[in-house]
C-alpha positions in Angstrom: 0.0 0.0 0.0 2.9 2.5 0.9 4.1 2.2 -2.7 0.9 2.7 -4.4 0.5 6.3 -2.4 4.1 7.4 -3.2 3.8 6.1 -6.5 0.5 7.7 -7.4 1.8 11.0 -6.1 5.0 10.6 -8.6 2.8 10.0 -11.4 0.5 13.0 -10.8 3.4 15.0 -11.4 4.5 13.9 -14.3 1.0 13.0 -15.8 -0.3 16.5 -15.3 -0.8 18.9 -18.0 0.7 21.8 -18.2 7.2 29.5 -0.2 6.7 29.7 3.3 2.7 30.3 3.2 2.1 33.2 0.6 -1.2 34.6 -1.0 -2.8 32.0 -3.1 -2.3 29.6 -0.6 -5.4 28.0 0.9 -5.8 25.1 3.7 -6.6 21.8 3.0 -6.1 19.9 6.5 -4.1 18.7 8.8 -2.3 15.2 9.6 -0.2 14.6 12.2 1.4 17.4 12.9 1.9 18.5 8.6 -0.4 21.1 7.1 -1.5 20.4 3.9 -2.1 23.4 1.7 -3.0 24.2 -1.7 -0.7 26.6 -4.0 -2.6 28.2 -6.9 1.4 29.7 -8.0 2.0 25.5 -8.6 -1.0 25.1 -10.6 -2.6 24.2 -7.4 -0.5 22.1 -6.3 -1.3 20.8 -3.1 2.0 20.5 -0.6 2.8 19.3 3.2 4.3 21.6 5.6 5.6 21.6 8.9 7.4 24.0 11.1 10.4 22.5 13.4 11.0 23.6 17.1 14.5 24.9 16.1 12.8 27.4 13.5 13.1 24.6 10.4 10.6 24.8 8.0 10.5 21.9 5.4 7.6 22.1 2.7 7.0 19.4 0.2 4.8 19.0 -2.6 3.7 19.4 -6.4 4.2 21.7 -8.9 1.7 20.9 -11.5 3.1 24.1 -14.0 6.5 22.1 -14.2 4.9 18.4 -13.7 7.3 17.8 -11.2 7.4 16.8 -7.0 9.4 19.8 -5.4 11.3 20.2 -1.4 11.8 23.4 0.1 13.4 23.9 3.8 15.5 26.4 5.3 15.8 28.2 8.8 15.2 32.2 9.4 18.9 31.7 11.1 20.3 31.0 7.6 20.7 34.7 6.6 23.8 34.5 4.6 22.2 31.8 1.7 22.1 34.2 -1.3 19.0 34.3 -3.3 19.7 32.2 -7.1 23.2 30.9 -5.6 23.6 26.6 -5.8 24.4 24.9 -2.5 25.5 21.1 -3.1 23.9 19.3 -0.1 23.4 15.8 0.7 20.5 13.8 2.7 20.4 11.2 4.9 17.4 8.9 6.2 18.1 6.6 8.7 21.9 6.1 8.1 20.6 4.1 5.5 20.2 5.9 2.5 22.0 9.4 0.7 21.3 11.7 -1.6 23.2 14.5 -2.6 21.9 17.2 -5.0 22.0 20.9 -5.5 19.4 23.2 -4.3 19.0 26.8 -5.5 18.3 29.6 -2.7 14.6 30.6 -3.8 13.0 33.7 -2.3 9.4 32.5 -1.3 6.1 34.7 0.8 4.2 37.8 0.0 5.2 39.9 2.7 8.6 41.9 2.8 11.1 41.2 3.5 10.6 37.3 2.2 12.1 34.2 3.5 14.9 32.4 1.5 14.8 28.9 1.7 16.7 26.1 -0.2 14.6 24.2 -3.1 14.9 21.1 -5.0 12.6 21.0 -7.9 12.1 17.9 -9.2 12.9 14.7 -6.8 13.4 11.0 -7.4 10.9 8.5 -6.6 13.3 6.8 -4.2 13.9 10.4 -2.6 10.3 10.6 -1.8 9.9 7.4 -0.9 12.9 7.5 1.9 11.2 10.8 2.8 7.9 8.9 3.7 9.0 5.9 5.0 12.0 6.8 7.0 12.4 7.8 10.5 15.4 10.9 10.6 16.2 13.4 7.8 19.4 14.9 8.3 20.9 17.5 6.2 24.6 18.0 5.1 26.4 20.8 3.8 29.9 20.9 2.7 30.3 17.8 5.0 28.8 19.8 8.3 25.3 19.2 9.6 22.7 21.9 9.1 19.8 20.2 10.2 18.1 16.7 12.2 14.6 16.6 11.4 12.3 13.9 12.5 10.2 12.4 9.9 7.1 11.5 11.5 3.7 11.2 9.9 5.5 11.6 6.8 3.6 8.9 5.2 0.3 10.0 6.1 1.1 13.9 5.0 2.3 12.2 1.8 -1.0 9.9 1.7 -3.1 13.5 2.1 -1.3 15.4 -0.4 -1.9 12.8 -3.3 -5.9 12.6 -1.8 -5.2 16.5 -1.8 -4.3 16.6 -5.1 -6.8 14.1 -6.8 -9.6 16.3 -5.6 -8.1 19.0 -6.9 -8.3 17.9 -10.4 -6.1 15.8 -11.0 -8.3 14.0 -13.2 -10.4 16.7 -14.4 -11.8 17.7 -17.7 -12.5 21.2 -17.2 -10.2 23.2 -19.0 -11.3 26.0 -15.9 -10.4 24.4 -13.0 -11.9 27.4 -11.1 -15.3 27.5 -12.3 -17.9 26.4 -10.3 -18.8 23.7 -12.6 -15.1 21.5 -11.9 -16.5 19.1 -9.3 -13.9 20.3 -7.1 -16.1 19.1 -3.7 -13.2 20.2 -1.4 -11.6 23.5 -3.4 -10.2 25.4 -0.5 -10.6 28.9 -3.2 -14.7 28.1 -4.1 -15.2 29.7 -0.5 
């Protein structure tokens, strides 16, 4: 069953036709701790987030414009990332599994001044897998650790996203997917 979620949540991404919390964004619930939101700047592309005690803020999600799955994190403490520069970093889950990959520093939020976080815009499968099913997070940069985040609930913020995003038209018609008429039951912007 775990596959089939992660799975079907890859394959909205790349079947779909072509930020801390900014304007555009609407609620769609809550699991375990994980907000999941809707991003109309994404296509409406429905995302988990989740604020850490130390101030880390990791967001994951879909980004139905570029048909891809997409990570953001970063840390208000992290003043000196510089907005469009590439930071080589490398995650771990559980001791068990690595990935290293560059992430851009991305300016996200409506107000002023805006948060700068880190983003990777397209993930592997196995990435988001490991991000579900795993236990730890931790986060390397050049061979330093920047961050320990626990990953639990993952799976069922994962699990909500891909419900998030089927209801959200993922297998809709409707060239309008704001009109009244889409069938969207649960849009979070029709209210």
């Amino acid at each position: 069953m775990r596959a089939g979620c992660l799975a079907a949540l890859l394959s909205m991404a790349v079947a779909l036709p072509g930020t801390t919390l900014a304007q555009g964004t609407a609620s769609w619930g809550q699991v375990g701790g994980w907000k999941i939101l809707v991003d109309r700047s994404v296509g409406d592309g429905c995302f988990a987030f989740q604020p850490y005690e130390d101030g880390t803020i990791v967001r994951i999600g879909v980004d139905r414009n570029h048909q891809a799955v997409y990570l953001l994190f970063g840390n208000p403490q992290w003043k000196s990332l510089e907005v469009g520069k590439r930071y080589r970093m490398r995650f771990v889950f559980d001791r068990a599994s690595s990935y290293d990959g560059e992430l851009v520093a991305t300016e996200i939020g409506s107000s002023t001044p805006k948060t700068t976080v880190l983003k990777h815009a397209n993930l592997a499968g196995s990435f988001v897998n490991d991000f579900a099913q795993r236990n730890i997070m931790e986060i390397y940069y050049q061979g330093s650790r920047v961050a320990n985040l626990s990953l639990r609930n993952t799976y069922a913020a994962i699990s909500e996203v891909v419900n998030c995003q089927r209801e959200m038209g993922f297998t809709q018609k409707s060239s309008d997917p704001f009109s009244s008429g889409s069938g969207n039951s649960r849009d979070p912007f029709a209210r």
